[in-house]
C-alpha positions as CSV (number, residue, x, y, z in Angstrom):
1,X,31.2,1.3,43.3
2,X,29.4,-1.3,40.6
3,X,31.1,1.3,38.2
4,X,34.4,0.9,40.1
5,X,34.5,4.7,40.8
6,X,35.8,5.6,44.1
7,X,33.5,8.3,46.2
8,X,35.2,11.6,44.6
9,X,35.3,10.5,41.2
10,X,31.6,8.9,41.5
11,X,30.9,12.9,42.5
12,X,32.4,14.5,39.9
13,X,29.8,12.7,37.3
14,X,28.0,15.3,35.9
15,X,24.9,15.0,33.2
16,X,25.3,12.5,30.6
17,X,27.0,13.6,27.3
18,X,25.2,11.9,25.3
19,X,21.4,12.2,25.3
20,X,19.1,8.7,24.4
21,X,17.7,8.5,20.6
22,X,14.6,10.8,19.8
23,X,11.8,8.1,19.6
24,X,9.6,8.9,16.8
25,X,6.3,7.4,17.7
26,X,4.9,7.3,14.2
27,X,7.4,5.7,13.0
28,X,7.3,2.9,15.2
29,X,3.7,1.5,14.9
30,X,5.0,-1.7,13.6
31,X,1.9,-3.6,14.8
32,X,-1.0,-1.4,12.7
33,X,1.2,-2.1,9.6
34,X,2.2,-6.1,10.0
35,X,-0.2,-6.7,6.2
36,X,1.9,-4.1,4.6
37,X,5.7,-5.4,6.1
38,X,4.4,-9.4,5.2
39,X,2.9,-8.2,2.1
40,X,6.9,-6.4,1.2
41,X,8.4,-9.3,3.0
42,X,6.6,-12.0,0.8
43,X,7.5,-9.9,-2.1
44,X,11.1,-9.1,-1.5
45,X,12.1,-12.4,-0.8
46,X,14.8,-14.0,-2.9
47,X,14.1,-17.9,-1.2
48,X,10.2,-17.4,-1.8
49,X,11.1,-16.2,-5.7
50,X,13.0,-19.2,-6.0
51,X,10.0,-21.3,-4.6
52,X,7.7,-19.9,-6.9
53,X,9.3,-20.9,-10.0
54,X,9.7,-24.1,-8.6
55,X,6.3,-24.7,-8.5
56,X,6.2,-23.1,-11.5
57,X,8.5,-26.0,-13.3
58,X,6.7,-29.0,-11.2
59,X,2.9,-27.8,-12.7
60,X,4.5,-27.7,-16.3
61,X,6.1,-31.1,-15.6
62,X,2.9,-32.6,-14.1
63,X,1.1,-31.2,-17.6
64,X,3.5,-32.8,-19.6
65,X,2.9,-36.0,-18.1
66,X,-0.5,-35.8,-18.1
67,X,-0.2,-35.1,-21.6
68,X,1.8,-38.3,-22.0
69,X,-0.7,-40.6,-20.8
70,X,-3.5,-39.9,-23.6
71,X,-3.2,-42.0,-26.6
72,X,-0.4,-40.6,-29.5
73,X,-0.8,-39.9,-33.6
74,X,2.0,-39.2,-35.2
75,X,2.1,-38.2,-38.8
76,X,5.7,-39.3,-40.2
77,X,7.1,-37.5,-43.5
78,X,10.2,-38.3,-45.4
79,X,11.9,-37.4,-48.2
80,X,14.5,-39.8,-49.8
81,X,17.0,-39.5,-52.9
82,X,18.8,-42.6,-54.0
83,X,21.2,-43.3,-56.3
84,X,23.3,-46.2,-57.6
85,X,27.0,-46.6,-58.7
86,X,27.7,-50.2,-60.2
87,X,30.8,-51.6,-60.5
88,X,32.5,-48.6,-59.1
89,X,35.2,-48.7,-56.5
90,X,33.9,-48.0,-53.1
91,X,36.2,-44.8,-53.3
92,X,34.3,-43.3,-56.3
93,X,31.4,-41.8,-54.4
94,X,31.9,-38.6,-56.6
95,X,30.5,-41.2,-60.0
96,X,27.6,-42.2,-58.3
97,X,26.5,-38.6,-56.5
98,X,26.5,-37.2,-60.2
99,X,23.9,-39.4,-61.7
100,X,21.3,-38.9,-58.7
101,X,17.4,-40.2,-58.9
102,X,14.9,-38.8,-58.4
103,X,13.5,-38.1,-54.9
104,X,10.9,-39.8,-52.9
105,X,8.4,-38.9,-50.6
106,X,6.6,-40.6,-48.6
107,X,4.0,-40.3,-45.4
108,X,2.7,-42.2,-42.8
109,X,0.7,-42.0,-39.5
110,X,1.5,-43.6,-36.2
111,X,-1.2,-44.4,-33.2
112,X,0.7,-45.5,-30.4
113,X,-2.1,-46.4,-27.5
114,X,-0.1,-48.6,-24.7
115,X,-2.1,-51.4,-23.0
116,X,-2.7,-50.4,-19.5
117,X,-0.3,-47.1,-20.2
118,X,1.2,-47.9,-16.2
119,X,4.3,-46.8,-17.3
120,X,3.2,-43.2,-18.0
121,X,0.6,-43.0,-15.0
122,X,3.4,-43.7,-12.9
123,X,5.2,-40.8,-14.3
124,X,2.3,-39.0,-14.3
125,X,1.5,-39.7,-10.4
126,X,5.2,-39.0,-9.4
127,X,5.4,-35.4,-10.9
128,X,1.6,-35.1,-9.6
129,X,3.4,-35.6,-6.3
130,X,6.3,-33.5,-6.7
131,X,4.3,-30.8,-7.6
132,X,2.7,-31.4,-4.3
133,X,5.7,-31.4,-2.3
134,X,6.6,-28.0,-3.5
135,X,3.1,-26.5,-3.4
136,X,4.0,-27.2,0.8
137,X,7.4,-26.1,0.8
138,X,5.5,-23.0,-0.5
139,X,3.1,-22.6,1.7
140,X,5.4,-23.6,4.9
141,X,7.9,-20.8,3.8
142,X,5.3,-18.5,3.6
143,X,4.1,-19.0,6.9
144,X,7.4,-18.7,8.4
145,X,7.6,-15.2,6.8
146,X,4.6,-14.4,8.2
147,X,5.1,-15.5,11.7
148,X,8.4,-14.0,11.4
149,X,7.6,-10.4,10.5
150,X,4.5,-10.9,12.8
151,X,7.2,-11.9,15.9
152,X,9.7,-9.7,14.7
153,X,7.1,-6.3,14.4
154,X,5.9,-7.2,17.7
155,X,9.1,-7.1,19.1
156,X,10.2,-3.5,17.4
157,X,7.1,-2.2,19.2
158,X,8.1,-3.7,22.7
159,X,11.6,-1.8,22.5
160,X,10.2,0.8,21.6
161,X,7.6,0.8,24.6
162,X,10.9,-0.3,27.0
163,X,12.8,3.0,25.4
164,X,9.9,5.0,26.1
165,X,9.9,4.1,29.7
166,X,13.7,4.0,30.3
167,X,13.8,7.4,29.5
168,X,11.2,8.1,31.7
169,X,12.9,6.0,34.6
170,X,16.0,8.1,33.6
171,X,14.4,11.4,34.2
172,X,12.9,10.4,37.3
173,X,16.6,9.2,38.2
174,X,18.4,12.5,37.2
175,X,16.0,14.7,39.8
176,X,16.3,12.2,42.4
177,X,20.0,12.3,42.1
178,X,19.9,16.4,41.4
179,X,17.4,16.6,44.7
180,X,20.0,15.1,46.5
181,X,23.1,17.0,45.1
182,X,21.1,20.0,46.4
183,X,20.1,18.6,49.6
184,X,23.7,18.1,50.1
185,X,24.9,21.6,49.2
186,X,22.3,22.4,51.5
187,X,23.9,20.3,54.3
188,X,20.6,18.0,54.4
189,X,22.4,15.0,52.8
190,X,25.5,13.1,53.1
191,X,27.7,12.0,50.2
192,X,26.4,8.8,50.6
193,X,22.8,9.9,49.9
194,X,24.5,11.3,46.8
């Protein structure tokens, strides 16, 4: 009746025609191999990758601006080439281009040192903790992937246990159900009993 079969057609059920999924127990000992499914998972994730050279980019940032903060020499070279046109129309570049000087060089060095340098410490600090932030994003994400192929291996196994004993509790059903059948052909049991 819960299959909303009346009594005749609830008798004519025979053996199922489909049989459950052959559980192959080796290959579902999920929980002896959770190192080697977080070890894949940490590897073959695309959000972690992404994460990674994140951190990657803050550390080089943070370097930079530590970088920034020491004191700066700067040597300067230049190279110059004059020449002079007078009286020419401003037009008459071509005169004056023809009759060049000759060049000049000169160099120079620059020591910048800032009083105080806050300006670049600040920097510094902020990319200090930006680099910071990500370095927990990081390790939060990776704990979540850990916890989640931990939950999620776990669970596999349990399913598979549950599998393993509803097809026991089906096999025990099908000879109850086939010891009645025979009682009844036997007369010892009513179709009810069936």
């Amino acid at each position: 009746r819960a299959m909303g079969l009346e009594g005749a057609a609830a008798l004519s059920i025979d053996r199922l025609t489909d049989e459950f999924p052959r559980l192959l127990a080796g290959d579902l000992q999920t929980a002896s191999r959770i190192p080697q499914l977080t070890s894949r998972a940490l590897d073959k994730r695309a959000d972690l990758a992404a994460l990674r050279l994140r951190d990657d980019a803050a550390r080089l940032r943070l370097a930079t601006a530590r970088a920034n903060e020491q004191p700066q020499l700067d040597v300067v070279l230049g190279l110059t080439q004059n020449s002079l046109g007078e009286g020419a129309s401003a037009l008459a570049v071509a005169n004056t281009l023809a009759r060049p000087a000759p060049p000049g060089y000169s160099i120079g060095l620059v020591f910048q040192k800032p009083l105080g340098n806050s300006a670049a410490q600040g920097v510094s600090r902020q990319q200090a903790a930006a680099a910071e932030a990500v370095q927990t994003r990081l390790r939060e994400l990776g704990f979540v992937i850990e916890n989640s192929v931990d939950t999620s291996a776990r669970a596999v196994q349990r399913a598979a246990d549950q599998l393993r004993e509803a097809e026991a509790a089906v096999k025990a059903y099908a000879t109850s159900v086939q010891n009645e059948r025979t009682r009844r052909q036997l007369g010892m049991a009513t179709v009810i009993d069936v």
